[in-house]
Biopython code that builds the backbone (N, CA, C, O; Angstrom):
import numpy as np
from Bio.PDB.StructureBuilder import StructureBuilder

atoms = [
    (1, "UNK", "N", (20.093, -22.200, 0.127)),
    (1, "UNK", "CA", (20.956, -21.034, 0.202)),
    (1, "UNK", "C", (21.492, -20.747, -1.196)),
    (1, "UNK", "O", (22.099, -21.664, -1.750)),
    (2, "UNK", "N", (21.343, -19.589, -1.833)),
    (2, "UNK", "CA", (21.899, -19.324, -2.968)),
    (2, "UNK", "C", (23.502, -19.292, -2.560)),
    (2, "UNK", "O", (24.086, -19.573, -1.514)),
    (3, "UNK", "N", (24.080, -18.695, -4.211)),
    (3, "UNK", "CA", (25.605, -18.391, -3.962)),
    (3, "UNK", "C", (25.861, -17.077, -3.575)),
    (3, "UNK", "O", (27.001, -16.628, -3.450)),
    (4, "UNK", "N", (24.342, -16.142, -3.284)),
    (4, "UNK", "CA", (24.687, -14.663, -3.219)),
    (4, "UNK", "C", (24.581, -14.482, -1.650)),
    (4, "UNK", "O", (24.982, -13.417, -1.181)),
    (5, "UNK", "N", (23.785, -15.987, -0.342)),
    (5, "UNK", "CA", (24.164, -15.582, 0.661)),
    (5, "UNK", "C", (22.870, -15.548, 1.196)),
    (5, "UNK", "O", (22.903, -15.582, 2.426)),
    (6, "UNK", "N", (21.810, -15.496, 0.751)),
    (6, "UNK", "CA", (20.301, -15.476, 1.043)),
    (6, "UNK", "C", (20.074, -16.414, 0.136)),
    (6, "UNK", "O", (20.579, -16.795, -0.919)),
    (7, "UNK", "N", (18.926, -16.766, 1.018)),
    (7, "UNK", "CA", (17.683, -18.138, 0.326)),
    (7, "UNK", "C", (16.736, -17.207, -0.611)),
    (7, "UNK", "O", (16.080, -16.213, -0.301)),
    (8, "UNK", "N", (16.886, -17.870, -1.873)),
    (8, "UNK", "CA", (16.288, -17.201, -2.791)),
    (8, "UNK", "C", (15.203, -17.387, -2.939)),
    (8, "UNK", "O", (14.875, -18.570, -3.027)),
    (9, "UNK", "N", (13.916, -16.129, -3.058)),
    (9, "UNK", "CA", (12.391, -16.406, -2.746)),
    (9, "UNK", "C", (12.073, -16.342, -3.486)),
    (9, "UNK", "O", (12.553, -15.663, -4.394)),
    (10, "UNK", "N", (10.882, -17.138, -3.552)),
    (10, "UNK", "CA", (9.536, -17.158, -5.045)),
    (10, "UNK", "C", (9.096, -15.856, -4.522)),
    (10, "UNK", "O", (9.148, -15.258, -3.447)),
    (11, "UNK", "N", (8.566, -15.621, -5.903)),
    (11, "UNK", "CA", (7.498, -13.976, -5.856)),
    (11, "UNK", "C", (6.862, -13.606, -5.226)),
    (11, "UNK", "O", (6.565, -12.539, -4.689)),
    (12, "UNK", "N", (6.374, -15.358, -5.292)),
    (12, "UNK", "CA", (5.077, -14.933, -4.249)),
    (12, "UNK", "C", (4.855, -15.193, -2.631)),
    (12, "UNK", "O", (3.864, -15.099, -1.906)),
    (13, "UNK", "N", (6.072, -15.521, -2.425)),
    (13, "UNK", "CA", (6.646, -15.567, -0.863)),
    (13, "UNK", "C", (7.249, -14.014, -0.474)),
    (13, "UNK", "O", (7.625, -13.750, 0.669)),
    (14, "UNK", "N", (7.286, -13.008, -1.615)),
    (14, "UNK", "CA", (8.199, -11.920, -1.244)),
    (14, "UNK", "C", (6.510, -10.677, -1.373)),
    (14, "UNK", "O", (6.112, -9.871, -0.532)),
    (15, "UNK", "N", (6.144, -10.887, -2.215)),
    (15, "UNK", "CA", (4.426, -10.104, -2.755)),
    (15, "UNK", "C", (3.918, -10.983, -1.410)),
    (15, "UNK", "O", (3.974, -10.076, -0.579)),
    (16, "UNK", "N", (3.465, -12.151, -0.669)),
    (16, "UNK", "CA", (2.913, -12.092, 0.294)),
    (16, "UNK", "C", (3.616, -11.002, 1.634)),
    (16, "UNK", "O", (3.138, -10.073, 2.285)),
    (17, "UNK", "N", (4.524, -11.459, 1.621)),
    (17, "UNK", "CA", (5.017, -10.540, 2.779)),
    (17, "UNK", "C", (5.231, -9.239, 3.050)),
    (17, "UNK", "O", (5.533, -8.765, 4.146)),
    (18, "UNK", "N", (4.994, -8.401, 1.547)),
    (18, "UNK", "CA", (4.993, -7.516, 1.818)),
    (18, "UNK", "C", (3.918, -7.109, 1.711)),
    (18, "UNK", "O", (3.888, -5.919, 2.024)),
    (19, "UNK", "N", (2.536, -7.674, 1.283)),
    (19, "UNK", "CA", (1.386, -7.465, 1.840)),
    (19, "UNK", "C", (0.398, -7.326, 3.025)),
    (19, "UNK", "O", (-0.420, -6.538, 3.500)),
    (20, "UNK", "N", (1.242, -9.206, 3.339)),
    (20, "UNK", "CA", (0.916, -8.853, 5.099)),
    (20, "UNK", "C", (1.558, -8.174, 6.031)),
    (20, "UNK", "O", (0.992, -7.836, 7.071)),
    (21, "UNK", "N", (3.048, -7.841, 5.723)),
    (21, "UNK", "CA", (3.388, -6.420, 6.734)),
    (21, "UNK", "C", (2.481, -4.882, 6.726)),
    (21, "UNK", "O", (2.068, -4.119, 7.598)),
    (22, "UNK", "N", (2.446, -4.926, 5.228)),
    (22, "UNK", "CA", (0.965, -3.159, 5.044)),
    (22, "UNK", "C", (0.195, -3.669, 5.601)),
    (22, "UNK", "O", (0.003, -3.073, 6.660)),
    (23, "UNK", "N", (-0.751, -4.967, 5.430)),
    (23, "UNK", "CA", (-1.923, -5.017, 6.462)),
    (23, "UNK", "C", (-1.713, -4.344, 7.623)),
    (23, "UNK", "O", (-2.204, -3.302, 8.055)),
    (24, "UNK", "N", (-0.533, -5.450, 8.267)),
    (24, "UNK", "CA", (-0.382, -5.270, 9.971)),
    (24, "UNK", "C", (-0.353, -3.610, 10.118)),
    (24, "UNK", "O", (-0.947, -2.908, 10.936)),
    (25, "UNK", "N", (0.606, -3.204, 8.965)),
    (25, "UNK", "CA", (0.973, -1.312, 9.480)),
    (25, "UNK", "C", (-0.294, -0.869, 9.585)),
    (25, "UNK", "O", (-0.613, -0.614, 10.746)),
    (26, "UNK", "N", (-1.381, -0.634, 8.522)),
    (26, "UNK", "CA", (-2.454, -0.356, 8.586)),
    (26, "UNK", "C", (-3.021, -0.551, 9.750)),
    (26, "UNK", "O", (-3.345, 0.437, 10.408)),
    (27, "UNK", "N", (-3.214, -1.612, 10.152)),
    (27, "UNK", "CA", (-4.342, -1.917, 11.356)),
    (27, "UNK", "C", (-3.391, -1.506, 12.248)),
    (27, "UNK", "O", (-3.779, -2.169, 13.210)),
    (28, "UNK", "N", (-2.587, -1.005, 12.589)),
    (28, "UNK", "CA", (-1.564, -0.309, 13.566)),
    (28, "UNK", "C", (-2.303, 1.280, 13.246)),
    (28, "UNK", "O", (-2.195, 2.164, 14.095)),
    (29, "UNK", "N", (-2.913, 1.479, 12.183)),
    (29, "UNK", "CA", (-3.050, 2.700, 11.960)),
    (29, "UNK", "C", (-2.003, 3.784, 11.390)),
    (29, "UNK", "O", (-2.198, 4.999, 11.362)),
    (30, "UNK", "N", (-0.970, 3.175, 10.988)),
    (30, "UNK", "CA", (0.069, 3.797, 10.233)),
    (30, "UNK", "C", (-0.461, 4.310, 8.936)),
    (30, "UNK", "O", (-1.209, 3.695, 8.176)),
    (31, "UNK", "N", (-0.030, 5.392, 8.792)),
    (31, "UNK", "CA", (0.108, 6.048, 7.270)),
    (31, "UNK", "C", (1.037, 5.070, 6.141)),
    (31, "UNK", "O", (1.781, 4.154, 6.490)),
    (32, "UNK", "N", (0.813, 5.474, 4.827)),
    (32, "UNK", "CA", (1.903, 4.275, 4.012)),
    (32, "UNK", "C", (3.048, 4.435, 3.786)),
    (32, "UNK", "O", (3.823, 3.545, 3.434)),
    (33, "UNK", "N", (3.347, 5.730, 3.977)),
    (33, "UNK", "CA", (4.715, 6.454, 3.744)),
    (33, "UNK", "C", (5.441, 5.996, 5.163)),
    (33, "UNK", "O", (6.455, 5.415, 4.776)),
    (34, "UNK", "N", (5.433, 5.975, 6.198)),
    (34, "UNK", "CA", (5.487, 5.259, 7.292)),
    (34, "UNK", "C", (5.578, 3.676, 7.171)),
    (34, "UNK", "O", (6.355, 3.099, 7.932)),
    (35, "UNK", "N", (4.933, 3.040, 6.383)),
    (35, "UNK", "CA", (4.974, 1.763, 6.488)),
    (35, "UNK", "C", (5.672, 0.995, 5.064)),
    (35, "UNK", "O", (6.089, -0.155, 4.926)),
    (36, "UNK", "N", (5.638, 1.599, 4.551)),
    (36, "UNK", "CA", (6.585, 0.885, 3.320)),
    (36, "UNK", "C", (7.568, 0.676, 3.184)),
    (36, "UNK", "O", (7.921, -0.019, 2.231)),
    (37, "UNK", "N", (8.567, 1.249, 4.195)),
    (37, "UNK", "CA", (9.867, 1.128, 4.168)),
    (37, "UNK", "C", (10.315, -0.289, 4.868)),
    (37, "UNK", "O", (11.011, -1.160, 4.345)),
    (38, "UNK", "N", (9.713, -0.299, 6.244)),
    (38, "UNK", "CA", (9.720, -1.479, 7.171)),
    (38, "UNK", "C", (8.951, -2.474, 6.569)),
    (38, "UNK", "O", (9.221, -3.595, 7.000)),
    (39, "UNK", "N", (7.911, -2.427, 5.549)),
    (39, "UNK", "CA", (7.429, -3.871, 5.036)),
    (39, "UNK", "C", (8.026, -4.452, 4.071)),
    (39, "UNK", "O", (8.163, -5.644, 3.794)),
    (40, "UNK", "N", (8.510, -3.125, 3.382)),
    (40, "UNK", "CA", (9.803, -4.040, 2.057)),
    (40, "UNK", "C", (11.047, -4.356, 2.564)),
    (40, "UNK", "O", (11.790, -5.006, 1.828)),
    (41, "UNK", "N", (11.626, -3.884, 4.192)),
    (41, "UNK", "CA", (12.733, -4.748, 4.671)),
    (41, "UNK", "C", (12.231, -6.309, 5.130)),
    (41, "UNK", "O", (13.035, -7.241, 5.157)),
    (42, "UNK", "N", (11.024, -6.446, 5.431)),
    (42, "UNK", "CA", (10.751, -7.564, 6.147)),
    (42, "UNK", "C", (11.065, -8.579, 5.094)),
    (42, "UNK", "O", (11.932, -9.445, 5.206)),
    (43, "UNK", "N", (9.915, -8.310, 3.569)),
    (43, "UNK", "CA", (9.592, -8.057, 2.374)),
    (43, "UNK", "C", (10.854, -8.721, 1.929)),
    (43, "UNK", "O", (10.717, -9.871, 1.512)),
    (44, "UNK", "N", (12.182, -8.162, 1.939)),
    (44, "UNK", "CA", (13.278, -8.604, 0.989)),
    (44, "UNK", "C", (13.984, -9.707, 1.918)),
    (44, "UNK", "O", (14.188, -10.862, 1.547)),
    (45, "UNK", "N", (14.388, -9.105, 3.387)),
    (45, "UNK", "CA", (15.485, -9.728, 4.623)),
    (45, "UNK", "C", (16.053, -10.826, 3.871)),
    (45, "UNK", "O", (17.281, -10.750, 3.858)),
    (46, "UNK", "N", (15.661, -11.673, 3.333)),
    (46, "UNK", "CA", (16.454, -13.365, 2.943)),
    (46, "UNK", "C", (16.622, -13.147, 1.362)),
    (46, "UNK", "O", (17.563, -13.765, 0.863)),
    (47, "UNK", "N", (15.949, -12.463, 0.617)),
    (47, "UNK", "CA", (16.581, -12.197, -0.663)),
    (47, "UNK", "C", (18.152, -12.324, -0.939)),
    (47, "UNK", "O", (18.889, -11.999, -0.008)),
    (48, "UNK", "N", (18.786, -12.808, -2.245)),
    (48, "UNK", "CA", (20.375, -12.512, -2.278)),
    (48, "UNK", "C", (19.946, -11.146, -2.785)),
    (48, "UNK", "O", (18.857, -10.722, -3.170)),
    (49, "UNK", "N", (21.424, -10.463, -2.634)),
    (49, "UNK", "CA", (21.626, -8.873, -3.305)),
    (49, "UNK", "C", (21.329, -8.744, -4.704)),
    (49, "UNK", "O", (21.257, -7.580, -5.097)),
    (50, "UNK", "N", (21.179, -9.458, -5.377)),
    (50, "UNK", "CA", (21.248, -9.124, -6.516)),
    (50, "UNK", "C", (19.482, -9.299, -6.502)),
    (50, "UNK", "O", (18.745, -8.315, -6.549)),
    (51, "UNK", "N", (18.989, -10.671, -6.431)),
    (51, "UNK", "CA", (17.563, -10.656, -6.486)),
    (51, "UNK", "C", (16.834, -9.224, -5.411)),
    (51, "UNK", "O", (15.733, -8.797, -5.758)),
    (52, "UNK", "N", (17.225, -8.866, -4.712)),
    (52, "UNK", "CA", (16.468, -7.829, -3.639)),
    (52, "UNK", "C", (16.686, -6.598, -4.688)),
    (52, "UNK", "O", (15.678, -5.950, -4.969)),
    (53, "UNK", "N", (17.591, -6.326, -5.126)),
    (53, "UNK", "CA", (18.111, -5.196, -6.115)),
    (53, "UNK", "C", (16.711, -5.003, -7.146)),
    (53, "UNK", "O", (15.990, -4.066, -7.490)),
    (54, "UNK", "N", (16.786, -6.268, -7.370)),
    (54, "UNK", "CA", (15.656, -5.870, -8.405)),
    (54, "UNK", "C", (14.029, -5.726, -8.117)),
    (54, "UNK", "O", (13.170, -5.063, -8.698)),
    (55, "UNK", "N", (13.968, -6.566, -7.053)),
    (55, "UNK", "CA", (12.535, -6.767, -6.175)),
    (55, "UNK", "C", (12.519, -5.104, -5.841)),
    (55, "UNK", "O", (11.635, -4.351, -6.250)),
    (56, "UNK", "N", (13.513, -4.743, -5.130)),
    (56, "UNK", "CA", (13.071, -3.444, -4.828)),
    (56, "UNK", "C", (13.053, -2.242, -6.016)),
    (56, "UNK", "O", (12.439, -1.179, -5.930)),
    (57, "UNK", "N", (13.689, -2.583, -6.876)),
    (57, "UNK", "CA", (13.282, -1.923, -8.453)),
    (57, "UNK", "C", (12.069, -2.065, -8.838)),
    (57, "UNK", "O", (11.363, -1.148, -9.259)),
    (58, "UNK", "N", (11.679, -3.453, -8.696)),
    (58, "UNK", "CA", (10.036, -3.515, -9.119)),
    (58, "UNK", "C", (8.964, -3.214, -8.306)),
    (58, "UNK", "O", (7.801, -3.038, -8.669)),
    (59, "UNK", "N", (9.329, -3.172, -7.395)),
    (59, "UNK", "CA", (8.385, -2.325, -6.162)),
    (59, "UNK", "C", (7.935, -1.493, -5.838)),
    (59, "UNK", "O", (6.762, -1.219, -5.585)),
    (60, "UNK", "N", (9.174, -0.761, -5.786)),
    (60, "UNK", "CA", (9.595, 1.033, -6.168)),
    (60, "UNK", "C", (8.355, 1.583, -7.522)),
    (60, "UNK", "O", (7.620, 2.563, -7.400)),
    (61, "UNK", "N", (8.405, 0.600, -8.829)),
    (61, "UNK", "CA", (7.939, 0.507, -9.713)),
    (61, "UNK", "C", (6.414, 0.894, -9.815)),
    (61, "UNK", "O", (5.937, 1.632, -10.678)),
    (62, "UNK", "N", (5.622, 0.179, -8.636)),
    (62, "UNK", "CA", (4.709, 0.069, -8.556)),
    (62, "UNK", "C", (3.913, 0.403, -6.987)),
    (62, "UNK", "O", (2.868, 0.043, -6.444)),
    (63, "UNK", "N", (5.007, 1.251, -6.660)),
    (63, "UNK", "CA", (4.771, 2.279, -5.177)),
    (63, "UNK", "C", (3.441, 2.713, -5.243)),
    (63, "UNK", "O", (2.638, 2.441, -4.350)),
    (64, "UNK", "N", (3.112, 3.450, -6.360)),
    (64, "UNK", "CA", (1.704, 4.113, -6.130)),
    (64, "UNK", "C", (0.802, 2.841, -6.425)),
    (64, "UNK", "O", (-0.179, 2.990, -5.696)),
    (65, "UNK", "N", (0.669, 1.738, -7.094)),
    (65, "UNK", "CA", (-0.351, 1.460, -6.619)),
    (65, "UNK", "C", (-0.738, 0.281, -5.384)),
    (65, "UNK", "O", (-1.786, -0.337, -5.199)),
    (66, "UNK", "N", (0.552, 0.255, -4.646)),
    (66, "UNK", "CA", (0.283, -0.329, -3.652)),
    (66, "UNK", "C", (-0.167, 0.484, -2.434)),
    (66, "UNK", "O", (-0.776, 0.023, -1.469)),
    (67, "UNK", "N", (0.310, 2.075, -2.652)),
    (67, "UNK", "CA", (-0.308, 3.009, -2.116)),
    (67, "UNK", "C", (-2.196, 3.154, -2.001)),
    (67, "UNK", "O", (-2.904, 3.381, -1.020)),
    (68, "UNK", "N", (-2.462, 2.973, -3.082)),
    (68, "UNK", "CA", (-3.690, 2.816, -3.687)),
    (68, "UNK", "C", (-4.478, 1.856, -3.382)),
    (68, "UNK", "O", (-5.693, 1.931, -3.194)),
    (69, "UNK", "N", (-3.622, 0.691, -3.311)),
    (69, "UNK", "CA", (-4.310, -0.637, -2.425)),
    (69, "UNK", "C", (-4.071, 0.171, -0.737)),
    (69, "UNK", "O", (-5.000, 0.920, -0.436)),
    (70, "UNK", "N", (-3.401, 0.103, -0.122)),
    (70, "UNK", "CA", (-3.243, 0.429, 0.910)),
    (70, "UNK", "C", (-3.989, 1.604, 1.370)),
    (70, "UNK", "O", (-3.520, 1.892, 2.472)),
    (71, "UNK", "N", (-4.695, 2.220, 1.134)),
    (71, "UNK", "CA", (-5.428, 3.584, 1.219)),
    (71, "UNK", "C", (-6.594, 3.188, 0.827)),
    (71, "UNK", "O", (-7.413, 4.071, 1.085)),
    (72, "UNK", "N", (-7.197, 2.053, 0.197)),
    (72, "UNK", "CA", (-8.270, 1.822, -0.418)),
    (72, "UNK", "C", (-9.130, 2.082, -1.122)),
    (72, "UNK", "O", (-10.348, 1.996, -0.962)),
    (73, "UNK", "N", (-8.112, 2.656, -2.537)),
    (73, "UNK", "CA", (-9.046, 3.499, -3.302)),
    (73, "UNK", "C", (-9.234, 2.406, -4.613)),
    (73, "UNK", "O", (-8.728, 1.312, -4.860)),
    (74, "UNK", "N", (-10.005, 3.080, -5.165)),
    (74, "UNK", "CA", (-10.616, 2.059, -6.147)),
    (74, "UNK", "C", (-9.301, 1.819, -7.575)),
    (74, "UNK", "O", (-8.589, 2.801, -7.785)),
    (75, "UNK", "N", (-9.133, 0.940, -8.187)),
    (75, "UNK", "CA", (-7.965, 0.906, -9.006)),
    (75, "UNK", "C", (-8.269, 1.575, -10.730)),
    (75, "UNK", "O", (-9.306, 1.616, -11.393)),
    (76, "UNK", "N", (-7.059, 1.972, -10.989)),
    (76, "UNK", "CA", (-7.562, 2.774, -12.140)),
    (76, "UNK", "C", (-7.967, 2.253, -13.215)),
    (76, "UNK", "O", (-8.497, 1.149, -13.081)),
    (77, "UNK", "N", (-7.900, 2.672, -14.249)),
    (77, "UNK", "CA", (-8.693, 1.948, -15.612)),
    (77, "UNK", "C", (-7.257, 0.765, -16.308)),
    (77, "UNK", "O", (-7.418, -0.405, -16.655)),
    (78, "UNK", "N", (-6.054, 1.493, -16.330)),
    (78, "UNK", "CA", (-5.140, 0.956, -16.543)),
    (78, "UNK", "C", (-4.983, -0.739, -15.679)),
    (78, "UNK", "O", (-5.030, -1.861, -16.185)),
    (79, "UNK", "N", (-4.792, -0.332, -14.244)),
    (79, "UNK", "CA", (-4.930, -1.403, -13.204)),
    (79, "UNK", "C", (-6.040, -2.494, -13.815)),
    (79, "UNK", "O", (-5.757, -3.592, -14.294)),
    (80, "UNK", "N", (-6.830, -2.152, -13.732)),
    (80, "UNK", "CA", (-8.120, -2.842, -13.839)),
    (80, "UNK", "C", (-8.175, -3.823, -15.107)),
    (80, "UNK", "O", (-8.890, -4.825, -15.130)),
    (81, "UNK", "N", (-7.155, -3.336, -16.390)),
    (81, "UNK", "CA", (-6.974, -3.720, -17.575)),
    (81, "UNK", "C", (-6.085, -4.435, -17.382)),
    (81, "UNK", "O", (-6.112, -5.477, -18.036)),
    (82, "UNK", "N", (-5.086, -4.259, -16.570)),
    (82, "UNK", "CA", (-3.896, -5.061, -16.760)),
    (82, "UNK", "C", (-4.226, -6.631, -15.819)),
    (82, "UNK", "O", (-3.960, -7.733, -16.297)),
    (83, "UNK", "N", (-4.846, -6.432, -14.421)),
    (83, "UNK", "CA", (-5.564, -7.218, -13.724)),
    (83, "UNK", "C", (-6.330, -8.699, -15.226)),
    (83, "UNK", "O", (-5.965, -9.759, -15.735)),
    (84, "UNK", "N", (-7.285, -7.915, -15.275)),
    (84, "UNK", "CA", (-8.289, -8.678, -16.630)),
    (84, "UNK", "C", (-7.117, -9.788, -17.494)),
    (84, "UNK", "O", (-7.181, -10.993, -17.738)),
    (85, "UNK", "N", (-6.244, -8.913, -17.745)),
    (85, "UNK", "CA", (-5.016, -9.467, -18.638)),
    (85, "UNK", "C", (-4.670, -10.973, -18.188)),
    (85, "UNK", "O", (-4.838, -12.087, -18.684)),
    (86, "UNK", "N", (-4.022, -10.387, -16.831)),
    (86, "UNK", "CA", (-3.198, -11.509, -15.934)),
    (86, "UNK", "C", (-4.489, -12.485, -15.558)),
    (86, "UNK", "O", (-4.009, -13.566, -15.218)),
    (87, "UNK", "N", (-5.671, -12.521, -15.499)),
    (87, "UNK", "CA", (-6.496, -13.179, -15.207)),
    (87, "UNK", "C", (-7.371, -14.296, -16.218)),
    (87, "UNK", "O", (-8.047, -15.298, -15.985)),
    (88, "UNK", "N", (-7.077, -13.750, -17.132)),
    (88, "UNK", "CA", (-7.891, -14.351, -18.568)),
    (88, "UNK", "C", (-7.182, -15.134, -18.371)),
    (88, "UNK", "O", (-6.120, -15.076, -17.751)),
    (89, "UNK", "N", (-8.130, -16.778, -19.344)),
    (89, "UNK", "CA", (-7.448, -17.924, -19.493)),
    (89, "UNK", "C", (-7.069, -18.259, -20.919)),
    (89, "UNK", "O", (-6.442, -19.290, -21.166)),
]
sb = StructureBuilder()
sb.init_structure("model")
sb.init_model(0)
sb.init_chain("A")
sb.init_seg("    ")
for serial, (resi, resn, name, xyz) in enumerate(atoms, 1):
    if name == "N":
        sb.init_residue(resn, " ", resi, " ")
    sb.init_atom(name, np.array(xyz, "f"), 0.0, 1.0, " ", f" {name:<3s}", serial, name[0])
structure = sb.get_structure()
């Protein structure tokens, strides 16, 4: 338990979950505008305020291309560069 009141999550406990909630919306057949709201509550729920503040700043951040994942379009040149980046050893 942090001091802000929520159990404070790794990244990648907060980026999984809000991945596998778009899955689920998707295969529900939901649109993303429809489903993004309810996957970044699931997404944050145990965050403290201050960490969710910013999760959802960086999220917000990168709306379109989770849109983009979620719609399944191919990623842009930028994406694709920055991907390569984070991947190199």
């Amino acid at each position: 338990m942090s001091a802000f009141g929520g159990r404070p999550r790794k990244p990648d406990t907060v980026l999984h979950d809000l991945h596998a909630e778009l899955r689920r919306a998707r295969g529900r057949g939901l649109g993303f505008d429809d489903a993004w709201g309810p996957a970044m509550e699931v997404a944050l729920r145990s965050a403290s305020r201050p960490t969710r503040l910013d999760w959802m700043s960086a999220l917000s951040a990168t709306r379109d291309a989770w849109r983009a994942g979620y719609e399944r379009r191919p990623p842009t040149a930028i994406a694709s560069a920055a991907e390569m980046l984070a991947t190199a050893a």
